[in-house]
N, C-alpha and C positions, 0 to 999 in steps of 0.2 A: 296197283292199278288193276283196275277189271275192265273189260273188254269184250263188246257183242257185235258181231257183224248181223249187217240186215240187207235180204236179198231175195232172191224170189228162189235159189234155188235152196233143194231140202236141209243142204250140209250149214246151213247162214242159222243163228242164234236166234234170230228175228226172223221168222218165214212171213213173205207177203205174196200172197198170189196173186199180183197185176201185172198183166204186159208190158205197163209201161216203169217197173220197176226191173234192174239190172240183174243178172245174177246173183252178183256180190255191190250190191249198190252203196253201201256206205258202213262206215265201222262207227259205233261209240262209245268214248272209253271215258268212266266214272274215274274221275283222279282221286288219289289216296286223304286229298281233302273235303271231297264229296261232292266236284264241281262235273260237269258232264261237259262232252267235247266229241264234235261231230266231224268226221272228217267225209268226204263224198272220195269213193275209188274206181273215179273215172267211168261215172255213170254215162249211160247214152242220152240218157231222157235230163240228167242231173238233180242237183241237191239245192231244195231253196228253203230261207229261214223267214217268218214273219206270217203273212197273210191275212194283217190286219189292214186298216186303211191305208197302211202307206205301200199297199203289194206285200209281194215274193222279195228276197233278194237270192240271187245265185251265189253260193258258196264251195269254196274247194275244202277249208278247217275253217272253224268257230266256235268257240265258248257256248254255250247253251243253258237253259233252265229247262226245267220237268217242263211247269207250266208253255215254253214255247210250242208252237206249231211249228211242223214241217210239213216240207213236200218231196216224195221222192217221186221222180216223174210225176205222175197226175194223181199216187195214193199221199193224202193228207191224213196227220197223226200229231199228237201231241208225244212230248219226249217218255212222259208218263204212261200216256199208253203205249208205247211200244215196248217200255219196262213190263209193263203186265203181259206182256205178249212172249217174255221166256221164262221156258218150260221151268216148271217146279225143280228144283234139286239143281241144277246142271251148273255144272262147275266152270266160274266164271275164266277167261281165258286172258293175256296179254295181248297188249295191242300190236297188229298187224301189220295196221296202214299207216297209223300214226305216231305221228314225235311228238308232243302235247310239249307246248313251249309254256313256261311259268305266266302266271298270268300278269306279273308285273313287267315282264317283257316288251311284252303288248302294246305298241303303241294306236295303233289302228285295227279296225276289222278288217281292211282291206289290205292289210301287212298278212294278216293268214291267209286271204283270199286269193291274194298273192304270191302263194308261192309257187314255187315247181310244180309242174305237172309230172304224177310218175312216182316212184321211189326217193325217200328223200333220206338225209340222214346231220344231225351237227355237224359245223365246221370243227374240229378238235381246238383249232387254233382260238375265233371268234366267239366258237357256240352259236353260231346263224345257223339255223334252217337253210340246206342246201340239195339243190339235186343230185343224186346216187349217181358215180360215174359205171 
């Protein structure tokens, strides 16, 4: 897996310079079968997907395409451009923020949307998405 945080501040993979984007506002991690996966890290302004005719929708994790739009706070991007937006060469990193649960998992979007707020980590036992005590 590779892994780019995006954020307003210099150290973030994705640099955005808007106020209404977090520091460290959100991770995305390219999984080793070429799917993308966006997690929001407890943005102040937050992490929305869509903004076609049907709106925004608020998200904490979601499965994602290139072609999507996002909104981080009030800067809008497609997943593809923000790909073009890190730096030549740089060596891509492990994710962070995220546990990227298999996509067959998946019953809902609102089963990711849903989850813990905060650090989270597998049950050993279940393998559920749970929050880090």
């Amino acid at each position: 897996m590779k892994a780019w945080t995006i954020g307003r501040n210099r150290d973030c993979d994705i640099v955005i310079a808007d106020t209404s984007v977090s520091r460290v506002h959100a991770e995305l991690v390219e999984t080793d079968d070429g799917r993308f996966y966006l997690t929001d890290c407890g943005s102040k302004y937050g992490t929305f997907v869509g903004g076609d005719k049907d709106g925004w929708s608020v998200i904490r994790q979601v499965y994602v395409d290139q072609e999507d739009r996002i909104r981080l706070g009030e800067y809008v991007a497609s997943i593809a451009e923000l790909l073009r937006m890190v730096p030549v060469g740089m060596a891509p990193r492990q994710p962070q923020h995220a546990i990227v649960p298999p996509v067959d998992e998946i019953e809902t979007l609102s089963e990711i949307s849903d989850l813990p707020k905060g650090p989270v980590e597998r049950d050993p036992a279940t393998g559920k998405i749970i929050r880090r005590s």
